[in-house]
Backbone and ligand atoms as CSV (ligand in chain L), in Angstrom:
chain,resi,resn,atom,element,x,y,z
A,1,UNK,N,N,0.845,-1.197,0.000
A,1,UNK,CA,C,0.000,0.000,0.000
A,1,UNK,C,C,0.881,1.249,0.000
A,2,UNK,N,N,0.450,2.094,-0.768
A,2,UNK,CA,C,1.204,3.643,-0.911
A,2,UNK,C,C,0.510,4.477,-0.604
A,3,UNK,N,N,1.189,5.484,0.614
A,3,UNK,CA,C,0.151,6.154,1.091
A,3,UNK,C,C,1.313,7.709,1.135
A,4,UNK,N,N,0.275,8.565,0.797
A,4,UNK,CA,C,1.478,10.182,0.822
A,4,UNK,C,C,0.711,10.685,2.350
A,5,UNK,N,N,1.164,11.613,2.890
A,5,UNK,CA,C,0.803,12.063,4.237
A,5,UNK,C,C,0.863,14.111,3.824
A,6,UNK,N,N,0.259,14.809,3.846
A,6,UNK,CA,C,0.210,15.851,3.185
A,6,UNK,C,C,-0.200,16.996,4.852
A,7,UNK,N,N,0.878,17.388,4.816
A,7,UNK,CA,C,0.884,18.436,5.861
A,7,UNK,C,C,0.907,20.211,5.403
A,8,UNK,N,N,-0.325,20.547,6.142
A,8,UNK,CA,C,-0.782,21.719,5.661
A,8,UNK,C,C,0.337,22.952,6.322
A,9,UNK,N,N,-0.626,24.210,6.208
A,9,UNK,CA,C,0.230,25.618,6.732
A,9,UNK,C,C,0.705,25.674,8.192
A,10,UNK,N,N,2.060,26.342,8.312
A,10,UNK,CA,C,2.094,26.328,9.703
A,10,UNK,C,C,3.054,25.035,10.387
A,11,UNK,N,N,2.593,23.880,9.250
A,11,UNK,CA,C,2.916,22.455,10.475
A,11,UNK,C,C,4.653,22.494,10.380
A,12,UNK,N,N,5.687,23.228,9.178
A,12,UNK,CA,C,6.829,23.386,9.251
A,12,UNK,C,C,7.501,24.050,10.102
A,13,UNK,N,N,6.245,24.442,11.210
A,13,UNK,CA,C,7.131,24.910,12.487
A,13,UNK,C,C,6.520,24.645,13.907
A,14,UNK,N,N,6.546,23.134,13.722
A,14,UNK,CA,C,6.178,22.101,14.749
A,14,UNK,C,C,7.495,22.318,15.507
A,15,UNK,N,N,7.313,22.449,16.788
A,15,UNK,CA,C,8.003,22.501,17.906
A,15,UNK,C,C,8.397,23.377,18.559
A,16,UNK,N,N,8.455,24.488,17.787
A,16,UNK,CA,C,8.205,26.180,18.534
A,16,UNK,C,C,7.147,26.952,18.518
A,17,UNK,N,N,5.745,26.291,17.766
A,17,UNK,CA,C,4.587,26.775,17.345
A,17,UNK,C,C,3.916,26.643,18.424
A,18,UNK,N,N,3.371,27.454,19.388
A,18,UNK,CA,C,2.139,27.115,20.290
A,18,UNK,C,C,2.340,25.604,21.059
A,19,UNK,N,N,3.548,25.674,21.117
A,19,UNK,CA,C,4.300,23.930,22.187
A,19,UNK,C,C,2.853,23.758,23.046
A,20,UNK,N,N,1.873,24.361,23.615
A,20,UNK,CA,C,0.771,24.027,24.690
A,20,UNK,C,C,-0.374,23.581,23.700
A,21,UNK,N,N,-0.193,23.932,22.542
A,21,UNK,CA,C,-1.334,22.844,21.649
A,21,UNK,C,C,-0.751,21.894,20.868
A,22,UNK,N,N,0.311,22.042,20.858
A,22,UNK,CA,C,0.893,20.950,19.555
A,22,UNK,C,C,2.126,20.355,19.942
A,23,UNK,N,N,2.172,20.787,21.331
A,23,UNK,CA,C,3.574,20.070,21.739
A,23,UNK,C,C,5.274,20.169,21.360
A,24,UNK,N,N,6.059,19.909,21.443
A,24,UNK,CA,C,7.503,20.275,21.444
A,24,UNK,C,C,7.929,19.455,20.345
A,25,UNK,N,N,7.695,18.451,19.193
A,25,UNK,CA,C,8.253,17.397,18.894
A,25,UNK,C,C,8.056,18.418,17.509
A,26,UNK,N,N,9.148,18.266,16.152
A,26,UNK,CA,C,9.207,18.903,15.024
A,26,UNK,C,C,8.402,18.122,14.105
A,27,UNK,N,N,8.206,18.952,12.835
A,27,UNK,CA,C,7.728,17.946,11.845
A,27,UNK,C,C,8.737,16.946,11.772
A,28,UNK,N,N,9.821,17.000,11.769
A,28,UNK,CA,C,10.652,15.698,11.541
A,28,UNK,C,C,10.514,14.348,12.316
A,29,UNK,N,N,10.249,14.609,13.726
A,29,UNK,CA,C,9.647,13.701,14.685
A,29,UNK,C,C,8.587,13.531,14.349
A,30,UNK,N,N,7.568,14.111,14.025
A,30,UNK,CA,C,6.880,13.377,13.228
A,30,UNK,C,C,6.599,12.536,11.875
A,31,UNK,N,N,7.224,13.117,10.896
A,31,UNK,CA,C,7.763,12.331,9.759
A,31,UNK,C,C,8.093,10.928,10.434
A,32,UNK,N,N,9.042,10.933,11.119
A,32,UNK,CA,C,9.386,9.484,11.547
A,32,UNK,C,C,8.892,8.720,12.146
A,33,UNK,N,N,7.865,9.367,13.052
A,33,UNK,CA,C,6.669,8.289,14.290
A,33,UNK,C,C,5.926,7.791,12.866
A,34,UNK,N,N,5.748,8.473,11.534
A,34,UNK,CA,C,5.041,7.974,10.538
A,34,UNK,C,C,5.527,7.072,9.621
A,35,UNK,N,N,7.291,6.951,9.549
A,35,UNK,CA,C,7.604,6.141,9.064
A,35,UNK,C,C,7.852,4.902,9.660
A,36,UNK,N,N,7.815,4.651,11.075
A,36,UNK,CA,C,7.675,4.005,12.011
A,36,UNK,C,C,6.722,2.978,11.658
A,37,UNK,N,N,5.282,3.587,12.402
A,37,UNK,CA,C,3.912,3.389,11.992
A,37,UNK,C,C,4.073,2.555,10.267
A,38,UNK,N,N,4.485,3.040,9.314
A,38,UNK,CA,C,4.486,2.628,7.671
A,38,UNK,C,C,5.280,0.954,7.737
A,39,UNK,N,N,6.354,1.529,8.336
A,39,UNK,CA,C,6.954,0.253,8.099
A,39,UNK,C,C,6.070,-0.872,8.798
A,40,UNK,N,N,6.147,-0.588,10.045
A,40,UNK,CA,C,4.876,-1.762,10.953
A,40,UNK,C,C,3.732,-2.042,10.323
A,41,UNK,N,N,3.517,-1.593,9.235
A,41,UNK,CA,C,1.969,-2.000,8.489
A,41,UNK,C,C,2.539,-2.188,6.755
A,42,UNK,N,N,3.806,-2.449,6.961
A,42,UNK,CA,C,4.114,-2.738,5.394
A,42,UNK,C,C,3.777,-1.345,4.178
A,43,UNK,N,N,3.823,-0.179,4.565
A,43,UNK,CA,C,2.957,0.540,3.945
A,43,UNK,C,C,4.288,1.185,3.190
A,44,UNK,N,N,4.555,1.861,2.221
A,44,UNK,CA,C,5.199,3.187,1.346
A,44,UNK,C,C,4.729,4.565,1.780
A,45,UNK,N,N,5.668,5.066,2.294
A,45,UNK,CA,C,4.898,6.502,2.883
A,45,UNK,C,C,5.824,7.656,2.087
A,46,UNK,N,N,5.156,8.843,1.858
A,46,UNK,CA,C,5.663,9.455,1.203
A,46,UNK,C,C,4.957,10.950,2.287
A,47,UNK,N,N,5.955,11.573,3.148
A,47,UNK,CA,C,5.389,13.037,3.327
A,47,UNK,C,C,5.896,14.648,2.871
A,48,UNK,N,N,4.644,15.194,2.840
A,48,UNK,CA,C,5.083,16.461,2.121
A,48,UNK,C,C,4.247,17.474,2.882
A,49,UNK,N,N,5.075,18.739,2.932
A,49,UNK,CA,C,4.609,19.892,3.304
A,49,UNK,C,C,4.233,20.867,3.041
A,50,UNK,N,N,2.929,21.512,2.914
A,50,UNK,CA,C,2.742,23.141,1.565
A,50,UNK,C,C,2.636,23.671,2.494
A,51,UNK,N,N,2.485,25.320,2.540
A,51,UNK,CA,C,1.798,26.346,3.099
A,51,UNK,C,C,1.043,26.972,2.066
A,52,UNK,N,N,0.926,26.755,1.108
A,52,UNK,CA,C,0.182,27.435,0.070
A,52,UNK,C,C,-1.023,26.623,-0.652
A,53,UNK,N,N,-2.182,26.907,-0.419
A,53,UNK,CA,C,-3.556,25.827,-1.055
A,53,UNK,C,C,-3.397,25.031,-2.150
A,54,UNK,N,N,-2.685,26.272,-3.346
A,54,UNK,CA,C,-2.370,25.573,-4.529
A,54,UNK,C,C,-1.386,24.455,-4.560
A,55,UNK,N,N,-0.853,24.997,-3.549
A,55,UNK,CA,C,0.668,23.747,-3.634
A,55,UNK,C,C,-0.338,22.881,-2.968
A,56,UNK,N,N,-1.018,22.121,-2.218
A,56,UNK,CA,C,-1.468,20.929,-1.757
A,56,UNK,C,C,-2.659,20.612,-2.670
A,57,UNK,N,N,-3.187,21.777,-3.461
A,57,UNK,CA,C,-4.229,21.283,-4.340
A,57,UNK,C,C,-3.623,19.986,-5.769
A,58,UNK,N,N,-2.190,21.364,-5.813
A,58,UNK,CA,C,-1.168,20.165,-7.131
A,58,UNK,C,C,-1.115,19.466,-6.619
A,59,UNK,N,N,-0.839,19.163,-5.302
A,59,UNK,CA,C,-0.030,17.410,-4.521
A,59,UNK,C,C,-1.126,16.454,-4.566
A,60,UNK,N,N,-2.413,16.831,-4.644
A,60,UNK,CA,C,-3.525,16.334,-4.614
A,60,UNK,C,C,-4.111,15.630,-5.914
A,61,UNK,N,N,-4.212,16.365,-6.783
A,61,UNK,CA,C,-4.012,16.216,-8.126
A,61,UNK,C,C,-2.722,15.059,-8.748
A,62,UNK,N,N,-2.033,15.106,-8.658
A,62,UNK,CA,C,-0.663,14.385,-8.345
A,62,UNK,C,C,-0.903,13.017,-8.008
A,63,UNK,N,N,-1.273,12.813,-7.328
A,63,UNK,CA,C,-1.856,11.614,-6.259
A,63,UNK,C,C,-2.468,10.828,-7.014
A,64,UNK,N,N,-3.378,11.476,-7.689
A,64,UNK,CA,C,-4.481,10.683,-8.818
A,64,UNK,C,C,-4.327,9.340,-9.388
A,65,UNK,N,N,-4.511,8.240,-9.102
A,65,UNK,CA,C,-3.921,7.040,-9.821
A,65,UNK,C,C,-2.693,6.490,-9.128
A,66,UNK,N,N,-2.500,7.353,-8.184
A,66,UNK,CA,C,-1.030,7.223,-8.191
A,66,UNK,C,C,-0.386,6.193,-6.440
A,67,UNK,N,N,-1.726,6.736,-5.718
A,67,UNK,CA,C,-1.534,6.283,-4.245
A,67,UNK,C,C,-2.873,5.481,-3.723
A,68,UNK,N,N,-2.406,4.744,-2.418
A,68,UNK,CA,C,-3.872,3.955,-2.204
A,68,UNK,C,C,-4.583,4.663,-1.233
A,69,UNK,N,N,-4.020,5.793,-0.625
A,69,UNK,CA,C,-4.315,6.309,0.455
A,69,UNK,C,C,-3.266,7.601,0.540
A,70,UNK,N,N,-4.519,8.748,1.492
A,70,UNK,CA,C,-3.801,9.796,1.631
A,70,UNK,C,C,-4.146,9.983,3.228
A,71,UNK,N,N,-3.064,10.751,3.828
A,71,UNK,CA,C,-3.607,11.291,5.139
A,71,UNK,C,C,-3.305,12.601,4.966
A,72,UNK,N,N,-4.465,13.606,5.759
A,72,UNK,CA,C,-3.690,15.104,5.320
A,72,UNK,C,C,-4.393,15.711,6.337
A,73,UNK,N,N,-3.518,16.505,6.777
A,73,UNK,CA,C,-3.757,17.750,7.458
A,73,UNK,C,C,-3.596,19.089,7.201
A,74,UNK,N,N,-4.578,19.524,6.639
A,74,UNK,CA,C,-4.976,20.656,6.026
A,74,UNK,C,C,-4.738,21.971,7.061
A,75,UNK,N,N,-4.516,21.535,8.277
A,75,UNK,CA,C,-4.269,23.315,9.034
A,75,UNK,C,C,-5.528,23.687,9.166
A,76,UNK,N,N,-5.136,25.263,9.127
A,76,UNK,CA,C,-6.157,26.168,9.154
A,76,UNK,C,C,-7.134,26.373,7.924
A,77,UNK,N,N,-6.410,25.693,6.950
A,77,UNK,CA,C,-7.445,25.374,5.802
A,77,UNK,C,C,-8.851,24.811,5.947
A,78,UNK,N,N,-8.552,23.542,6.900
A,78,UNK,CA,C,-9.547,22.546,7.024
A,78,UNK,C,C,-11.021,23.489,7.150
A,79,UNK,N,N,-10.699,24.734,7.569
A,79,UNK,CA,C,-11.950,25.397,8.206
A,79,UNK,C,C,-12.975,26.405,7.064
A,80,UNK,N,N,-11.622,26.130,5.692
A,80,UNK,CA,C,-12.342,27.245,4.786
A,80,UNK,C,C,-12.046,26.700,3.493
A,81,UNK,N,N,-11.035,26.228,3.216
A,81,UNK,CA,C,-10.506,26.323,1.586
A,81,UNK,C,C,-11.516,25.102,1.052
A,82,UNK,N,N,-12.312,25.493,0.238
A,82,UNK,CA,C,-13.514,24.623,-0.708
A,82,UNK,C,C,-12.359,24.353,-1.631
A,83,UNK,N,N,-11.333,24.587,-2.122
A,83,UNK,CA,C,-10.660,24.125,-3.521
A,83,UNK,C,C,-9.539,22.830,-2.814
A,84,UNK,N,N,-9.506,22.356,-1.594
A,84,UNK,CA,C,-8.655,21.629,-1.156
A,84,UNK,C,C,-9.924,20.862,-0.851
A,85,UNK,N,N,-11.443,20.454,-0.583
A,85,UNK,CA,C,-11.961,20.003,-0.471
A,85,UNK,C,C,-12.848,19.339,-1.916
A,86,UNK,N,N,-12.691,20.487,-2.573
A,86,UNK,CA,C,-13.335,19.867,-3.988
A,86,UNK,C,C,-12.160,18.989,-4.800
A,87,UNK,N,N,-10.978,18.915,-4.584
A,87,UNK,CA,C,-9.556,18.058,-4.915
A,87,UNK,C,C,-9.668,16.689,-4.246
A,88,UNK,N,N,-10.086,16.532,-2.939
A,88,UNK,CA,C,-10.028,15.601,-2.673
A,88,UNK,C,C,-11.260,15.034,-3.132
A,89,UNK,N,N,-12.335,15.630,-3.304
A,89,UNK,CA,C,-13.149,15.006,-3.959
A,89,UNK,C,C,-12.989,14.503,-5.594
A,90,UNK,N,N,-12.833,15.221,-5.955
A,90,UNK,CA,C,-12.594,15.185,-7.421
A,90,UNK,C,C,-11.437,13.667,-7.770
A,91,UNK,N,N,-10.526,13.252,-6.928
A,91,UNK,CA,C,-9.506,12.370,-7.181
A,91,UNK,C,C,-10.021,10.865,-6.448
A,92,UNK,N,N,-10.488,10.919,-5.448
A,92,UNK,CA,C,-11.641,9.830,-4.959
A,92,UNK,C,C,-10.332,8.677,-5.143
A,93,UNK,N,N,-9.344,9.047,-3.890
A,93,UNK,CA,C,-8.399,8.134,-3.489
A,93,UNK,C,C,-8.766,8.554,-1.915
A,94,UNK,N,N,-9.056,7.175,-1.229
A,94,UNK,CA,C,-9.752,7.073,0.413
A,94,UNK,C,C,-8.841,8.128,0.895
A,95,UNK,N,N,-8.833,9.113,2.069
A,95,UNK,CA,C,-8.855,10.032,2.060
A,95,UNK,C,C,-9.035,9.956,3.968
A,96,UNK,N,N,-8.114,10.162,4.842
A,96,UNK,CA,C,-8.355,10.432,6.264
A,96,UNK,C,C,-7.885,11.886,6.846
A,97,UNK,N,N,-9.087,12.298,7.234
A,97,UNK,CA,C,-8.185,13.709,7.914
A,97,UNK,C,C,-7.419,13.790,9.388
A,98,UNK,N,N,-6.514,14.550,9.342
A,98,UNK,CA,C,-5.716,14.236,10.628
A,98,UNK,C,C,-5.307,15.770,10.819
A,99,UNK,N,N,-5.758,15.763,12.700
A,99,UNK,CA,C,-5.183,16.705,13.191
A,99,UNK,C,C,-4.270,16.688,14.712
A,100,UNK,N,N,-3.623,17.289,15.331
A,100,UNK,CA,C,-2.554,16.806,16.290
A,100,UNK,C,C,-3.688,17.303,17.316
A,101,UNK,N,N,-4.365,18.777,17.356
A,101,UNK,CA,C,-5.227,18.678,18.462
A,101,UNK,C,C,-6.391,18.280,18.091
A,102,UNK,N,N,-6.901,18.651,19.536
A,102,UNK,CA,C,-8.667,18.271,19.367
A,102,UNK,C,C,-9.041,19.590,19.021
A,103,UNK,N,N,-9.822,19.504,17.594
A,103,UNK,CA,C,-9.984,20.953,17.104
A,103,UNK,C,C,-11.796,21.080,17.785
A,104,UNK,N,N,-12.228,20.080,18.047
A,104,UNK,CA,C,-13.598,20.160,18.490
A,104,UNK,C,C,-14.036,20.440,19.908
A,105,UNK,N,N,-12.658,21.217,20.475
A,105,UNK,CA,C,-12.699,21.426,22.342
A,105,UNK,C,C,-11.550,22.676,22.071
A,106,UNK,N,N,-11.688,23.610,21.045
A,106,UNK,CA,C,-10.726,24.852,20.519
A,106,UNK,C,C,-12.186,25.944,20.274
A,107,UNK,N,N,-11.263,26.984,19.361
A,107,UNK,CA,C,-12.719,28.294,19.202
A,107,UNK,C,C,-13.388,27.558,18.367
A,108,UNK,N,N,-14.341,28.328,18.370
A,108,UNK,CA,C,-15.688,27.863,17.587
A,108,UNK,C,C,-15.181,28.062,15.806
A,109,UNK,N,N,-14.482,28.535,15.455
A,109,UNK,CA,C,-14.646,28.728,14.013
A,109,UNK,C,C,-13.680,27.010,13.681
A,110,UNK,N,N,-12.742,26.411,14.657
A,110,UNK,CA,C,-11.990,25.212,14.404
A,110,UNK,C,C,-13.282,23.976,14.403
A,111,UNK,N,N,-14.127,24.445,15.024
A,111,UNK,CA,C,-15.272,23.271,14.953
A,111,UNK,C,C,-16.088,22.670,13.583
A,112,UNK,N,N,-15.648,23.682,12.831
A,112,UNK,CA,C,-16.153,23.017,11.155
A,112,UNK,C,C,-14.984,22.882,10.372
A,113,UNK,N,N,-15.387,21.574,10.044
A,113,UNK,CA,C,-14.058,21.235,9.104
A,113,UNK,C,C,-15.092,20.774,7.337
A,114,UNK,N,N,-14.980,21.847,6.802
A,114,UNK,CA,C,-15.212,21.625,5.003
A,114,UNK,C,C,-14.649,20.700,4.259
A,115,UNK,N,N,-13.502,19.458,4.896
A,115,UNK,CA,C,-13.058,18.473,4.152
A,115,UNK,C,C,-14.141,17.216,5.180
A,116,UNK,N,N,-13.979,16.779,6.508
A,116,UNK,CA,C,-14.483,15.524,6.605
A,116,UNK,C,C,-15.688,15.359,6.128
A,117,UNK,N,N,-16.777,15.900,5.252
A,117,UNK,CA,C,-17.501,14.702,4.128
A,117,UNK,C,C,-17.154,14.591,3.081
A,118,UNK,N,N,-15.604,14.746,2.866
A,118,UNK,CA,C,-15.107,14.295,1.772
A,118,UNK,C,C,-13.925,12.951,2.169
A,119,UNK,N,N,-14.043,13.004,3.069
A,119,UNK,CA,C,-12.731,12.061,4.251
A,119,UNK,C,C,-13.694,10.834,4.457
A,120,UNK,N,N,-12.457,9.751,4.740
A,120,UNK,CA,C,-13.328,8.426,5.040
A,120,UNK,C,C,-13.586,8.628,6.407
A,121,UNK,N,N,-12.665,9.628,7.489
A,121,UNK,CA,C,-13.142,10.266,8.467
A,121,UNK,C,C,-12.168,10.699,8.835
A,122,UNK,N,N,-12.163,10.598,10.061
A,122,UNK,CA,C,-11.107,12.578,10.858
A,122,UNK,C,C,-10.372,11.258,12.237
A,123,UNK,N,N,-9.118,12.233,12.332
A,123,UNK,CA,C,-8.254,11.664,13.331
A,123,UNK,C,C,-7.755,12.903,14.329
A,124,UNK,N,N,-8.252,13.000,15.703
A,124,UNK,CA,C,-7.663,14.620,15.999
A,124,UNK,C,C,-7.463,14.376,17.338
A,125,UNK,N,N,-6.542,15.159,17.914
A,125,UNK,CA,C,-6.576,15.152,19.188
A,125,UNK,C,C,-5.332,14.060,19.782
A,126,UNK,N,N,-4.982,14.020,19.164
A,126,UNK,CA,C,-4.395,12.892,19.696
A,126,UNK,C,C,-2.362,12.889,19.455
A,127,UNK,N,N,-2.295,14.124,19.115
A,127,UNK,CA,C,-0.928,14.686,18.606
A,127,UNK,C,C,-0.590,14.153,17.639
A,128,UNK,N,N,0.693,13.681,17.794
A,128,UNK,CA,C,1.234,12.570,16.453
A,128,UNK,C,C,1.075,11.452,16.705
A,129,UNK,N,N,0.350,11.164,17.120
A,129,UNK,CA,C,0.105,9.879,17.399
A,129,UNK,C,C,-1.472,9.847,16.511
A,130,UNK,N,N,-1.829,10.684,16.272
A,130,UNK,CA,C,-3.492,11.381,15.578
A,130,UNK,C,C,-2.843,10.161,13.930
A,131,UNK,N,N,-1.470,10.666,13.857
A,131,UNK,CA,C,-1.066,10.008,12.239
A,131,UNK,C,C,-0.924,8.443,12.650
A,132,UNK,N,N,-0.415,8.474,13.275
A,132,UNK,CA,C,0.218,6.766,13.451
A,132,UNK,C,C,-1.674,6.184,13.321
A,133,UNK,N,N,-2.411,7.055,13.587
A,133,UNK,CA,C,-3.729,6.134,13.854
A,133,UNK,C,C,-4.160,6.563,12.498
A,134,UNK,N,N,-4.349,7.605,12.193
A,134,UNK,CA,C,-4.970,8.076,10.520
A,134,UNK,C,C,-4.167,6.916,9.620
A,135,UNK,N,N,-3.008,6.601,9.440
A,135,UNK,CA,C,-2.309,5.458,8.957
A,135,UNK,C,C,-2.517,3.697,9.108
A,136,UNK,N,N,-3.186,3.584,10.116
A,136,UNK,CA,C,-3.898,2.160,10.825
A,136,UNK,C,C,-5.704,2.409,10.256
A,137,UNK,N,N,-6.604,3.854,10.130
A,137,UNK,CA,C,-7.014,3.455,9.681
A,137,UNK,C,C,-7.559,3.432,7.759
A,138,UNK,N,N,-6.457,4.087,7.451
A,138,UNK,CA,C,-5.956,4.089,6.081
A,138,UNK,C,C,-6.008,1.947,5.566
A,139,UNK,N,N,-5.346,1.654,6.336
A,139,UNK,CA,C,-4.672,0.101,5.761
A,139,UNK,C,C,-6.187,-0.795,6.249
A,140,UNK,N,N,-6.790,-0.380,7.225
A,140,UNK,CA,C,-7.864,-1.200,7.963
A,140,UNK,C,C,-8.681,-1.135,6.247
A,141,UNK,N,N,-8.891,0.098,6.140
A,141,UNK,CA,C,-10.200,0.373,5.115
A,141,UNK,C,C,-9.610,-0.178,3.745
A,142,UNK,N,N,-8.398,-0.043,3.381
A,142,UNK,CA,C,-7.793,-0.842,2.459
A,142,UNK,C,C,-7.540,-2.428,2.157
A,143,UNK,N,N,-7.470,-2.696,3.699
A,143,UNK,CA,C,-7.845,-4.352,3.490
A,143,UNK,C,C,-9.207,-4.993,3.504
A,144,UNK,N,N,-10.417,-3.968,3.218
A,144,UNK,CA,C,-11.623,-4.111,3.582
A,144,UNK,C,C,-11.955,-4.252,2.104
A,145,UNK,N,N,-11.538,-2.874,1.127
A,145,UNK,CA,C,-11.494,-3.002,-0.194
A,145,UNK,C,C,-11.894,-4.451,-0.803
A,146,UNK,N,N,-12.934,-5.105,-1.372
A,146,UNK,CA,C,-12.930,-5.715,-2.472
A,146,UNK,C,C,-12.264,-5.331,-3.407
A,147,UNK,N,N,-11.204,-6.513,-4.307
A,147,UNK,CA,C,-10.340,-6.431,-4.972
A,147,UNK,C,C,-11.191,-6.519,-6.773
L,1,LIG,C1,C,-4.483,21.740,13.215
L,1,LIG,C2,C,-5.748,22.435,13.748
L,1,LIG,C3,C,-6.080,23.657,12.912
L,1,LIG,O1,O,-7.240,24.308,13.423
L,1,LIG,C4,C,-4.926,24.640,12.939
L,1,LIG,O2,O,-5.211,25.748,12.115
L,1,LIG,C5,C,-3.629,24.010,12.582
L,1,LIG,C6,C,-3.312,22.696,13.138
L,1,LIG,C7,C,-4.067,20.542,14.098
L,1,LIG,O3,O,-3.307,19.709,13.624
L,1,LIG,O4,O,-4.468,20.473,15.262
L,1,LIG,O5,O,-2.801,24.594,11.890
L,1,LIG,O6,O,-4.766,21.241,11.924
């Protein structure tokens, strides 16, 4: 199974960013709890980072045909950008959203997310460890797949 992991705005400055919501550990520590996680499930992981919509809309696009699974964390996007939500629709490769906090116990505008009814569902709260599980249930729903 090939799965890309697509990290939104902001997440390239994991570990000095707001350490009381997102904790001390870098994107790189995370990259690796994910390659961790990949290898333990036999999986191909591929992660990438935009800050810019278009750049994750191309990565999205990109993907097309190409992967069995995506995990992504869209940021502050998740709450507005319709063109990162109509991408994942449009490419209809299973699709988990992942976030490090619990965006549903944050302000009220983090409480709507415009991608999970396009997601096979949402992973949050749970730091990086939110991926290691968005990745378990990436492979669950993939071995469920009729071939
Ligand atoms: C986030 C939650 C978003 O609301 C926020 O804008 C982020 C990070 C998370 O992983 O908890 O940038 O996606």
């Amino acid at each position: 199974m090939n799965v890309l992991v697509i990290h939104g705005p902001n997440l390239n400055l994991l570990g000095t960013r707001e350490p009381q919501t997102y904790g001390t550990q870098t994107l790189d520590d995370v990259d690796a709890r994910i390659a961790r996680e990949a290898a333990e499930l036999g999986m191909t992981v591929r992660c990438v980072q935009h800050n810019s919509e278009g750049a994750i809309v191309d990565e999205l696009h990109a993907a097309r045909g190409n992967v069995d699974g995506i995990a992504i964390n869209p940021g502050a996007y998740t709450h507005y950008a319709y063109a990162i939500r109509d991408a994942i629709a449009a490419i209809a490769v299973p699709t988990v959203e992942v976030h490090l906090s619990n965006t549903s116990a944050r302000e009220e505008f983090r409480r709507t997310s415009i991608v999970a009814p396009v997601c096979l569902g949402t992973v949050a709260g749970f730091g990086i460890e939110s991926y290691a599980l968005a990745l378990r249930a990436l492979a669950a729903s993939h071995a469920r797949k009729p071939v």
